[in-house]
C-alpha positions as CSV (number, residue, x, y, z in Angstrom):
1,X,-48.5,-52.9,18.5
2,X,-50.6,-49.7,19.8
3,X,-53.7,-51.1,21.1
4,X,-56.7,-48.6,21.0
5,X,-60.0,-48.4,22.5
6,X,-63.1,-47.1,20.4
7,X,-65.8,-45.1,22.4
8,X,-68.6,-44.0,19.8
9,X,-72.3,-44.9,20.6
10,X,-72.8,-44.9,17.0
11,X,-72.2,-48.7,15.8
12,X,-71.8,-47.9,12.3
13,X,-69.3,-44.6,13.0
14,X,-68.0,-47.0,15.1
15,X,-67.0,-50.2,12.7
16,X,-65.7,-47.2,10.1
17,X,-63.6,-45.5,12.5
18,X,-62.1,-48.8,13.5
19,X,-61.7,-50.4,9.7
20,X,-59.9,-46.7,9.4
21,X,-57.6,-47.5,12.1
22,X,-56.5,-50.5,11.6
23,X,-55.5,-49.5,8.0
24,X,-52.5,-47.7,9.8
25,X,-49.5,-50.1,10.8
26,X,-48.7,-50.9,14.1
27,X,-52.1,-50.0,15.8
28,X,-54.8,-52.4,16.6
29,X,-58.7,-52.1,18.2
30,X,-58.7,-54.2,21.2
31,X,-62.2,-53.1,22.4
32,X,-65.0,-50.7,20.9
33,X,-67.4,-49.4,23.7
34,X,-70.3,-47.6,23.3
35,X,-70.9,-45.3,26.5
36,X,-68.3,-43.5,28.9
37,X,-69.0,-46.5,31.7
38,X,-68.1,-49.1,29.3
39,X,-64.9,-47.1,27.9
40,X,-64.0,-47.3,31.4
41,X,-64.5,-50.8,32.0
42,X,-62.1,-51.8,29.0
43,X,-59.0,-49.6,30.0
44,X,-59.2,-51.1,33.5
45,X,-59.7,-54.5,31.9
46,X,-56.8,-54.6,29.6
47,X,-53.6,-52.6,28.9
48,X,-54.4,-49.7,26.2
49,X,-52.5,-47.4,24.6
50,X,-54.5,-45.3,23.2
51,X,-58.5,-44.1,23.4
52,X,-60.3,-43.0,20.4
53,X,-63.5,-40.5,22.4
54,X,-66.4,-39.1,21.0
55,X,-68.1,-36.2,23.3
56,X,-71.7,-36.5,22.5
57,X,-72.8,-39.5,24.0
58,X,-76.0,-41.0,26.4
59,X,-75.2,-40.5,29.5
60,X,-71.5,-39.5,30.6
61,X,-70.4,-37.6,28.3
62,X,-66.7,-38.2,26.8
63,X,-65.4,-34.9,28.6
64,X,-66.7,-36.7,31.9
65,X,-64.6,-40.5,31.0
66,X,-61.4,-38.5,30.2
67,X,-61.5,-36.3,33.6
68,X,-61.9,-39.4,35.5
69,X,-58.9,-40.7,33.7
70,X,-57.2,-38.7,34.7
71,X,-58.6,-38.7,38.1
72,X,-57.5,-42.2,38.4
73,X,-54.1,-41.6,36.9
74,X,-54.5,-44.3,33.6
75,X,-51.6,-44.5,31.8
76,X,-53.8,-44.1,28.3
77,X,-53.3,-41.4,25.6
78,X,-57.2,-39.8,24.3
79,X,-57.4,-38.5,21.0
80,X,-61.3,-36.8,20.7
81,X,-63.3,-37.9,17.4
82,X,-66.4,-36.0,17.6
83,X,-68.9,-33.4,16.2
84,X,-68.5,-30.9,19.1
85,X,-66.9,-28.3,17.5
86,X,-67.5,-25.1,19.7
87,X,-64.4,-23.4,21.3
88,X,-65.2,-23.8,24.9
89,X,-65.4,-28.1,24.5
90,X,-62.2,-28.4,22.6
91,X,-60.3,-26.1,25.1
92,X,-61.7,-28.6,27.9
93,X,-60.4,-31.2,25.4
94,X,-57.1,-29.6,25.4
95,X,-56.9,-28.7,29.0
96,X,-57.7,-32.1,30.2
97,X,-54.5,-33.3,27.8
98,X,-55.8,-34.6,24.5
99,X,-53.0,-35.3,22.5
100,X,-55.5,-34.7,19.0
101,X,-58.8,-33.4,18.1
102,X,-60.9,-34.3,15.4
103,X,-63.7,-32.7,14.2
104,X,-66.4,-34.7,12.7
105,X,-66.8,-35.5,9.8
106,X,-63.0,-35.6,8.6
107,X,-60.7,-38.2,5.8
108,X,-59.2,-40.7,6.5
109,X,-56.3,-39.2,5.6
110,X,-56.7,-36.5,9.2
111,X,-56.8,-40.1,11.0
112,X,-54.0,-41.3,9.6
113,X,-51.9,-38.0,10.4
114,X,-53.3,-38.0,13.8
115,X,-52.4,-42.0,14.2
116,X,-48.9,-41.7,12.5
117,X,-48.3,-38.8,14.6
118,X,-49.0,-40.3,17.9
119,X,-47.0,-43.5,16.5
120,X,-43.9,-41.6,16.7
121,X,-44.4,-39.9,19.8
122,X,-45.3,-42.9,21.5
123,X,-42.0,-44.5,20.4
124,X,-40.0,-41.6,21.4
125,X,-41.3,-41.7,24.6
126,X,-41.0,-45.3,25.5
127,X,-36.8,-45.4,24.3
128,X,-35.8,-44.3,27.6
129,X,-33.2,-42.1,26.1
130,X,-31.9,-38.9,26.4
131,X,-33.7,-36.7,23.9
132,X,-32.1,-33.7,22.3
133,X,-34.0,-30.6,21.1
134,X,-34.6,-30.9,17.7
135,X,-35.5,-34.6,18.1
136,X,-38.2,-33.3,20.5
137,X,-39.2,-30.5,18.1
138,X,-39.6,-33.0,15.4
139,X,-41.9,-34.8,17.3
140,X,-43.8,-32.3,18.8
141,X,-44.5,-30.9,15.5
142,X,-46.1,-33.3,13.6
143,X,-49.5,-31.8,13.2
144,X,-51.2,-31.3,9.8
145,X,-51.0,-28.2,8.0
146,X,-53.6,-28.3,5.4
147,X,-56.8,-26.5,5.8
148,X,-59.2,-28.1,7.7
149,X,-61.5,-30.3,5.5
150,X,-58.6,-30.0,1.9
151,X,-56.3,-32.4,3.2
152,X,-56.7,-35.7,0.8
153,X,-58.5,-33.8,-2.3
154,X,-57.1,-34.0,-5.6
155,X,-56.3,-30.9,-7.2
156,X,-59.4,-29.3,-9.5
157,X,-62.1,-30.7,-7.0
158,X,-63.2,-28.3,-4.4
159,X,-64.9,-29.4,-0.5
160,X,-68.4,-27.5,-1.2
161,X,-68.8,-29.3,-4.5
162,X,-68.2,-32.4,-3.4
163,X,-70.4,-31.5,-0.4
164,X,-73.3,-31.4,-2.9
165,X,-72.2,-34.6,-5.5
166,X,-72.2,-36.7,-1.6
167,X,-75.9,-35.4,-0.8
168,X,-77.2,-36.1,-4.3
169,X,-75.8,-39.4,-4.3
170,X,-77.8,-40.1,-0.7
171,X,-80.8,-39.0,-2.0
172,X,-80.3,-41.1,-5.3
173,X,-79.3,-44.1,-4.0
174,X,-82.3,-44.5,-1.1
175,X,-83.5,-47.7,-1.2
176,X,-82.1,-48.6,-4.8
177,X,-78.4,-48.2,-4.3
178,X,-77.2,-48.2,-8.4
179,X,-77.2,-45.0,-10.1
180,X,-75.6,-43.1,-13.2
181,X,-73.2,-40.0,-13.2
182,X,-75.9,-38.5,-15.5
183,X,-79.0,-38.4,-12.7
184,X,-76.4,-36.2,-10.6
185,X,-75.2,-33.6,-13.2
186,X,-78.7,-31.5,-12.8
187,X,-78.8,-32.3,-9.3
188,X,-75.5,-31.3,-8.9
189,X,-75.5,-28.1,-11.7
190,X,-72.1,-29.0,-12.7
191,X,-71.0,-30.8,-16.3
192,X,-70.9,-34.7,-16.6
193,X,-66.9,-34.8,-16.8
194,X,-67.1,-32.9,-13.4
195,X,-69.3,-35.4,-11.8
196,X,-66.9,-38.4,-13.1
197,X,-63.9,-36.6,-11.3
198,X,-65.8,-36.5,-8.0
199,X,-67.1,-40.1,-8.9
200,X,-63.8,-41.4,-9.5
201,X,-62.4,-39.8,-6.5
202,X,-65.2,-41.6,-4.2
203,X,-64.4,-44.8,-6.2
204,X,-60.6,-44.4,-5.2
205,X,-61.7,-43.9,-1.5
206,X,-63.9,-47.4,-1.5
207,X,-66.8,-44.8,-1.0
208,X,-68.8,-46.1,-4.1
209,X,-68.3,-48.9,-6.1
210,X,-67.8,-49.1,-10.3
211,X,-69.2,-51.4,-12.4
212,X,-68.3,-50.4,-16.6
213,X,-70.7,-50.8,-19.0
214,X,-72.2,-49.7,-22.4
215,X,-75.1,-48.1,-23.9
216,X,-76.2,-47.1,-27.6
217,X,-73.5,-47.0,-30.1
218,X,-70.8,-48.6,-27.6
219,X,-71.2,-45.1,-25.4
220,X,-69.6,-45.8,-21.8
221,X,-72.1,-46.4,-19.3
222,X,-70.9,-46.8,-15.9
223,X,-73.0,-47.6,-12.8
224,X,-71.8,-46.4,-9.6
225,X,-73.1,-48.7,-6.0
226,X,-73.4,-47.3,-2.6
227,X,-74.3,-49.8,0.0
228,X,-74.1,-50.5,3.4
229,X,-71.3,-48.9,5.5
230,X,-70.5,-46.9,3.0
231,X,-73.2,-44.8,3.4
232,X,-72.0,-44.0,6.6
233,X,-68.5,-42.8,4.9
234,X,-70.1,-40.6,2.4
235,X,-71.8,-38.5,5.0
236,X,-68.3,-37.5,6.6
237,X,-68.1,-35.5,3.3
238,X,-71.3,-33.6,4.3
């Protein structure tokens, strides 16, 4: 079992991100933090594998915990979850020996490459064997090739559209969270079977939840729920 640390001072990012990792076999949240100090505190508490960092924090920021990681020589592997996105933090990132950035928001599906791609390293690593080139290659390689922000879309929907169907359903939903695909198709300027694609898509993630019914004549009617934590998943769309 990979045991990771979480360090996000966002509680709700925080419960996603970890729901999102432990979807992944073989790795398991032994401690979420919410500040640099505390991060601290649960590596030198417990044997971990692997740390989960956001940048932007109160504080020290995530830069500052992972220098002093490496200042005190922890043997613990940092992959960066974070909105910083300018070139001069992630080459900091890098220098300091990230083994993955990602850039907030992002899928699950970018997790899950980043997670399944550590998994195998980590594995390598630990055989004590000889390794030969291409093994090392192989391993080495295993980053994602898709453009930044496609990965995980289904073919015919497109990133800025469903930019816009994710904001129209926060500002729908507010305090009432039930709405219809037909209060986002002039929000949205796109045709009612379009919406229903991006719906069903967000339905398939566990973004938004269906419930079928019927109007005049026996017309489908569907109802679509956001609630709770998923609010906080639809905005990584944004």
């Amino acid at each position: 079992m990979i045991r990771v640390v979480l360090v996000d001072d966002e509680p709700m990012v925080a419960e996603l991100n970890r729901i999102y990792v432990e979807r992944v076999p073989d790795f398991k949240v032994v401690a979420i933090t919410r500040s640099a100090e505390e991060g601290l505190q649960a590596l030198q508490a417990q044997p971990v594998d692997l740390l989960l960092l956001d940048i932007f924090m109160a504080g020290q920021t995530g830069l500052d915990l992972m220098a002093e990681i490496r200042r005190l020589s922890l043997d613990v592997d940092v992959i960066f979850v974070t909105a910083a996105r300018d070139a001069r933090t992630i080459g900091r990132a890098l220098k300091l020996g990230a083994v993955d950035y990602l850039i907030k928001p992002f899928e699950f599906e970018r997790l899950q490459q980043a997670l399944e791609g550590y998994r195998a390293t980590h594995r390598m690593v630990r055989t004590g064997q000889s390794l030969s080139q291409t093994e090392l290659d192989a391993a080495l390689t295993r980053r994602p090739r898709e453009a930044p922000g496609e990965a995980g879309l289904p073919k015919g929907l497109d990133r800025a559209t469903l930019t816009r169907v994710c904001q129209a359903i926060l500002d729908l939903a507010g305090e009432v969270p039930w709405f219809r695909s037909e209060e986002l198709v002039s929000q949205v300027g796109i045709s009612r079977v379009s919406v229903r694609k991006y719906l069903e898509f967000l339905c398939d993630r566990k973004v938004l939840r269906m419930e079928p019914g019927y109007g005049g004549m026996g017309r489908p009617v569907h109802r679509y729920c956001l609630q709770g934590a998923q609010r906080e998943e639809l905005r990584r769309f944004l």
